[in-house]
N, C-alpha and C positions, 0 to 999 in steps of 0.2 A: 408743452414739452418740446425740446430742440430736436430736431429731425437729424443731425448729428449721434445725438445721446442714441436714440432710436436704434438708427444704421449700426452703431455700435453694438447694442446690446444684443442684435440679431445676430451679428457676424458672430460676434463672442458664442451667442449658444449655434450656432450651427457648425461652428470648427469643436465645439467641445461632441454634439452629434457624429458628428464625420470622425473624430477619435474614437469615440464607444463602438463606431462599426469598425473601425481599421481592426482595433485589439481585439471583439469579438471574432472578426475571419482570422485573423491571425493565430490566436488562440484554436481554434477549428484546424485548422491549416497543419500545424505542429502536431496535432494526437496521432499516435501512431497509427495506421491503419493493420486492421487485423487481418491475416487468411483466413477463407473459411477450413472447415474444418475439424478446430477446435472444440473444447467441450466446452459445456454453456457457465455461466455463472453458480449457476444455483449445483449443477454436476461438484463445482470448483470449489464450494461451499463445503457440500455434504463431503466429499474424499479429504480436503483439512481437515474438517472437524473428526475426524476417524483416526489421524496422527497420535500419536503416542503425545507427544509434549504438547498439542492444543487442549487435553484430558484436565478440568479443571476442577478444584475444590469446590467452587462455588458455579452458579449457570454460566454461562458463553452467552457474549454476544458479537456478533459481528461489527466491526469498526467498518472495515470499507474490503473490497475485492473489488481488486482492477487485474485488468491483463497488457502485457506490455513486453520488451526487454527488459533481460534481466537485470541489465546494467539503473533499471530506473529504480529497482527495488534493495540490491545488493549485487555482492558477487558469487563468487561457486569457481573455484580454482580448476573444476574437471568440465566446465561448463563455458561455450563462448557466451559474452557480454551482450551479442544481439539474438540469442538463443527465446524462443517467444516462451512465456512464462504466466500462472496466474500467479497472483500474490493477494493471499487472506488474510489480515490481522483478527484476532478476537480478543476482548477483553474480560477479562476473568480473577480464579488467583492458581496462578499457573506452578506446582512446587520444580526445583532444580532438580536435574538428575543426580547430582550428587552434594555432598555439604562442606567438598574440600577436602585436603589431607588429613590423614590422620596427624593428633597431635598429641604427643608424648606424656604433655604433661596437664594436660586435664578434660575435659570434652569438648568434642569438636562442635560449633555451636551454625548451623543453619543459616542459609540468607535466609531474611524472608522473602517470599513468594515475590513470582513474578506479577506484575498487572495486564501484562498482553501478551502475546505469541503472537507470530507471525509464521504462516506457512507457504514456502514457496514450490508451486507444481508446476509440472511440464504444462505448455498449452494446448499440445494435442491429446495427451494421452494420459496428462494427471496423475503421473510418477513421481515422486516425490525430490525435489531440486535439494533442497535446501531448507532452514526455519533459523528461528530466533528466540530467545525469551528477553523481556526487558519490561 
C-alpha cells in the first residue's frame, strides 16, 4: 500500500477525533451552570405533577426535566428571561380548561385533549412560573 494513502488516512481520522473532542467541550462549556441551592430534580418532578393542568386522563409520564433560564424554555411576561427555572414536560391526555365560546347556534364542541403539558417552577423554591398544554 502507498505510504501516502496511509499518512492520509491517519491525518483524516485524527482531525475527525480532535473535532469530536472540540464539540464535546464545547457542548460542556455552553450548559448553564446552576447555583446551589435549588430543589432537586425528583423535588421538581413531584410539585409538577401536583399542578392542576399536568392532572391527566390517562397515566403521566415524564418526557424530560431540565433546569435552566427561563428564556431556554419560554417566557413569563412578570418574570426576567435569566430568571433560573425547572421545566417538566409530561406526556399524558391532558383535557383544556375550557372548550371555547359559547355558541349561539348549536354546541360548543371540545378540542380534543392535549398530549403533554409542560410545567415551569421556580428553581429555588418550586413556585409555580408558568405551564403549557400542547
Amino acid at each position: 500500500m502507498n505510504r501516502r494513502v496511509v499518512y492520509v488516512g491517519v491525518a483524516a481520522a485524527a482531525v475527525v477525533i480532535l473535532l469530536a473532542i472540540a464539540v464535546g467541550v464545547f457542548s460542556h462549556a455552553t450548559e448553564t451552570a446552576l447555583p446551589p441551592g435549588g430543589i432537586s430534580r425528583d423535588q421538581a418532578i413531584r410539585m409538577a405533577s401536583h399542578q392542576g393542568m399536568a392532572q391527566s386522563t390517562t397515566p403521566t409520564e415524564v418526557s424530560w426535566a431540565k433546569a435552566g433560564p427561563l428564556s431556554q424554555f419560554g417566557r413569563d411576561p412578570y418574570s426576567s428571561p435569566n430568571r433560573l427555572v425547572w421545566a417538566i414536560t409530561f406526556t399524558g391526555s391532558f383535557g383544556w380548561a375550557s372548550c371555547g365560546p359559547y355558541n349561539p347556534n348549536g354546541p360548543t364542541r371540545c378540542p380534543l385533549p392535549a398530549h403533554h403539558a409542560t410545567v415551569i417552577l421556580d428553581y429555588f423554591s418550586g413556585a409555580f412560573v408558568n405551564g403549557s398544554l400542547y
